[in-house]
C-alpha positions as CSV (number, residue, x, y, z in Angstrom):
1,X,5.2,-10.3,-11.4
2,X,8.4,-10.1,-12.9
3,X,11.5,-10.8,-10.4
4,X,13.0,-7.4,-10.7
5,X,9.6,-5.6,-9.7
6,X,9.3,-8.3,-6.7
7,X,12.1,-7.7,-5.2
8,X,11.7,-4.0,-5.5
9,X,8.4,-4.2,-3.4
10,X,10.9,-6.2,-1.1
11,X,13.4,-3.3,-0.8
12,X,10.6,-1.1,0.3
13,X,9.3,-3.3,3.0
14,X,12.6,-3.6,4.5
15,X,13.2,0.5,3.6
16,X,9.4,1.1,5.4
17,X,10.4,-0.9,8.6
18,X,13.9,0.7,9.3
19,X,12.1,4.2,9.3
20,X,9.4,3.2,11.1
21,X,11.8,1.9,13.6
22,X,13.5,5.0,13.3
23,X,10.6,7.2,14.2
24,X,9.7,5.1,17.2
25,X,6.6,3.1,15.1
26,X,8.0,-0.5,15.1
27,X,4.5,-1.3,16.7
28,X,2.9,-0.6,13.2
29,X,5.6,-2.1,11.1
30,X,4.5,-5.4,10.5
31,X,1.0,-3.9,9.4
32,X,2.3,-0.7,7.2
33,X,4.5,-3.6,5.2
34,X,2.0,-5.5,4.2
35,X,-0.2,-1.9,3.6
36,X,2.7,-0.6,1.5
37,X,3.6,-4.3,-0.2
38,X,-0.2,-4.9,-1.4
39,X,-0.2,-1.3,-3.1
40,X,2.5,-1.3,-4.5
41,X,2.1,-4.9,-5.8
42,X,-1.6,-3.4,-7.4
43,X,-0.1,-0.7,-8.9
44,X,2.7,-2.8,-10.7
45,X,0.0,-5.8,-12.1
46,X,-2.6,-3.3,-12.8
47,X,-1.5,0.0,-13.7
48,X,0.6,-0.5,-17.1
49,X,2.4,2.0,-16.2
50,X,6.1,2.8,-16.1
51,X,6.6,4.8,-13.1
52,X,5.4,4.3,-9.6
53,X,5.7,6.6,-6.9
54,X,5.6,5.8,-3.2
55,X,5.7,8.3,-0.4
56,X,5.6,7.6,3.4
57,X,5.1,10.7,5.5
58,X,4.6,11.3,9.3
59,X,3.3,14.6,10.1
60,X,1.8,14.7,13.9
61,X,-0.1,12.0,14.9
62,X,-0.7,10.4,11.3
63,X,1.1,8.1,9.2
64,X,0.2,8.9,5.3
65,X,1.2,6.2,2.9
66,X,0.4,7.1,-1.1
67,X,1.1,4.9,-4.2
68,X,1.1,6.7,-7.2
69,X,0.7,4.6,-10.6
70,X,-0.3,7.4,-13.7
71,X,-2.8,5.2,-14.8
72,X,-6.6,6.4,-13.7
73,X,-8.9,4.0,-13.5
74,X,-11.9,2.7,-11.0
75,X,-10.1,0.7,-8.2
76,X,-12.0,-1.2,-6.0
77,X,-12.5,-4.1,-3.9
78,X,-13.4,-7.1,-5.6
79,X,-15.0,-10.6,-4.0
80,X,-13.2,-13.4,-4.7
81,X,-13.9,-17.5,-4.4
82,X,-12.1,-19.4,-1.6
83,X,-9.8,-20.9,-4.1
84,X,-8.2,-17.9,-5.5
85,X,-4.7,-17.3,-5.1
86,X,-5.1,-13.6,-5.9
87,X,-7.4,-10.8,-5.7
88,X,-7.6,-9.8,-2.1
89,X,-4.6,-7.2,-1.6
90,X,-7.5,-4.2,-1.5
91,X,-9.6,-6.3,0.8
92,X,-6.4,-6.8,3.2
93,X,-5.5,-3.1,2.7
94,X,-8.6,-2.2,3.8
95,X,-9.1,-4.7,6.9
96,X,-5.8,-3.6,8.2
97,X,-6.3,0.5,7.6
98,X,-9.9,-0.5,9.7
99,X,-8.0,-2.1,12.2
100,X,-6.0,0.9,13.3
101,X,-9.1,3.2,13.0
102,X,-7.7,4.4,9.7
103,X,-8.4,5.6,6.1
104,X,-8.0,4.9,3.1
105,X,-9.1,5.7,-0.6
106,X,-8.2,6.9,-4.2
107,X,-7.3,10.4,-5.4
108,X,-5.9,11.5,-8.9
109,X,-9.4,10.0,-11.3
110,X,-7.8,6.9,-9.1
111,X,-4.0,6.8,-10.2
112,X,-2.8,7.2,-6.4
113,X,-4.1,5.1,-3.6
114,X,-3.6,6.3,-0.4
115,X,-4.3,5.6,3.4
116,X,-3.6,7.1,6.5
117,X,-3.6,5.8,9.9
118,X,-3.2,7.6,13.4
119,X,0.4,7.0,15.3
C-alpha cells in the first residue's frame, strides 16, 4: 500500500476513536479500529478505484460502519495458509462483528461493505 493511503487509514483510526470516545463508546474503540482499518485497507488494494467513502453513524442502540469503494465485485472471505502475511482482514472483520453479536455484509453489487454492531 502506498504510504500516503497508509497513513490515511491511520488518520481514520485515530478520527474513529476520538468520536467514539466522544459518544461515550471507548469500550468498542479498540475493535471498531481494526473493523474500520481492515475495510478500508480492502477497499484501497482491491477496489482500483479512486474514491473511497467511509461513514460511521450512531443512530440508537447501533453503531453502522460503511466503506464505499465504486468498484462491484464478489467480496468474500477467503482461507489462507499459516504462512501468509495477508489475506485475513475479511476473516478478522467478521470474527470481531461476531464477537459483539453484530452484522456485517455487502450492499451496492458489493462496492460498500458495511457492518453494524449494537452499542
Amino acid at each position: 500500500m502506498p504510504p500516503e493511503d497508509a497513513s490515511r487509514v491511520g488518520a481514520m483510526r485515530r478520527l474513529v476513536r476520538a468520536r467514539l470516545k466522544y459518544c461515550g463508546l471507548q469500550r468498542m474503540s479498540d475493535d471498531v479500529a481494526v473493523i474500520v482499518s481492515e475495510l478500508l485497507t480492502n477497499a484501497i488494494l482491491h477496489s482500483g478505484g479512486e474514491q473511497i467513502s467511509f461513514v460511521m453513524t450512531v443512530r440508537g442502540s447501533s453503531l453502522r460502519i460503511s466503506v464505499h469503494d465504486g468498484m462491484p465485485g464478489n467480496l468474500k472471505i477467503r482461507p489462507v495458509n499459516s504462512d501468509a502475511e495477508t489475506g485475513r482482514g475479511l476473516f478478522l472483520v467478521a470474527s470481531l462483528v461476531d464477537a459483539h453479536h453484530g452484522t456485517w455484509g455487502v450492499s451496492d453489487a458489493g462496492a460498500t461493505t458495511w457492518c453494524s454492531l449494537p452499542c
